[in-house]
N, C-alpha and C positions, 0 to 999 in steps of 0.2 A: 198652705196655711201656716203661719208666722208663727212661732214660738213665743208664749208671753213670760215674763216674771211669774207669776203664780203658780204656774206651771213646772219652772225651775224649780220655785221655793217647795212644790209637791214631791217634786222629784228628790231635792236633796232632803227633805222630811224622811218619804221612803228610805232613803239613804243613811240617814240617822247621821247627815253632814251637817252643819250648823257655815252656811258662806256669810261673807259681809256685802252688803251692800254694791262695793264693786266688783268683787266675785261675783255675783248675781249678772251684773249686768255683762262683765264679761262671759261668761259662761251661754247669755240667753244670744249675744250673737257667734259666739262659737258653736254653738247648738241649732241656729240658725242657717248658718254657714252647710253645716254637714246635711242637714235637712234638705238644704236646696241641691248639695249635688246627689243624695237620696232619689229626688225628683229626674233630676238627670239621669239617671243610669237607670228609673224606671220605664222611660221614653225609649230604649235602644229597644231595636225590633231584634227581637230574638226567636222568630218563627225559625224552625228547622235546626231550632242548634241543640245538639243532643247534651241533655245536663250529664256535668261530668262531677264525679266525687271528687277527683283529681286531674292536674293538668298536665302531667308528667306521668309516663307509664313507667311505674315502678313494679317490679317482683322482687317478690323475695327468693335471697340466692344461699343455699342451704347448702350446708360441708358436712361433713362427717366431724365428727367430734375425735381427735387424737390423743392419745394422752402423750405430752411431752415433758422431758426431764427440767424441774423447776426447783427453787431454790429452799433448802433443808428449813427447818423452821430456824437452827441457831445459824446459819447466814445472813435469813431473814430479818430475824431477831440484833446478828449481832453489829449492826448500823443503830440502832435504834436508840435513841437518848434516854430514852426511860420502857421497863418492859417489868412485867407481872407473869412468872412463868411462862406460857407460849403464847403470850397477847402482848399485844403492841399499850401502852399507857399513854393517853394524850390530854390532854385538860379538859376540859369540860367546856361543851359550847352553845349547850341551853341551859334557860334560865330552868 
């Protein structure tokens, strides 16, 4: 089933998108496009194939925690372009 304009224009409503016109039409065959290989990859026979979460068998590889000798806070500290007693000072990066 073919993707119409109105549909777009629904969608980016939902969206609270405001597109123009050739947004629009670009959007409804790119949207199209994906649809159709949607279709495709619904058609693969997939009898017997055991759903997987993952397709890589990963574990998790756990250590003991050490404690190792690390750097004094006025080490730390004494690189540091600007500091406020035992904290580092850096500008500000949200509004």
């Amino acid at each position: 089933m073919p993707i119409t304009k109105d549909e777009i224009l629904k969608i980016a409503a939902l969206a609270r998108l405001e597109l123009t016109p050739p947004e629009v039409d670009k959007l409804t065959a790119e949207l199209a496009q994906i649809l159709t290989y949607i279709d495709q990859i619904k058609q693969v026979n997939t009898e017997g194939v055991v759903p997987r979460s993952q397709f890589i068998s990963a574990e998790n590889v756990f250590r003991d925690d050490i404690i190792k000798p690390s750097l004094s806070k006025e080490a730390a500290l004494g690189n540091a372009p600007d500091h406020d007693d035992d904290y580092f000072r850096v500008p500000k990066v949200i509004g």
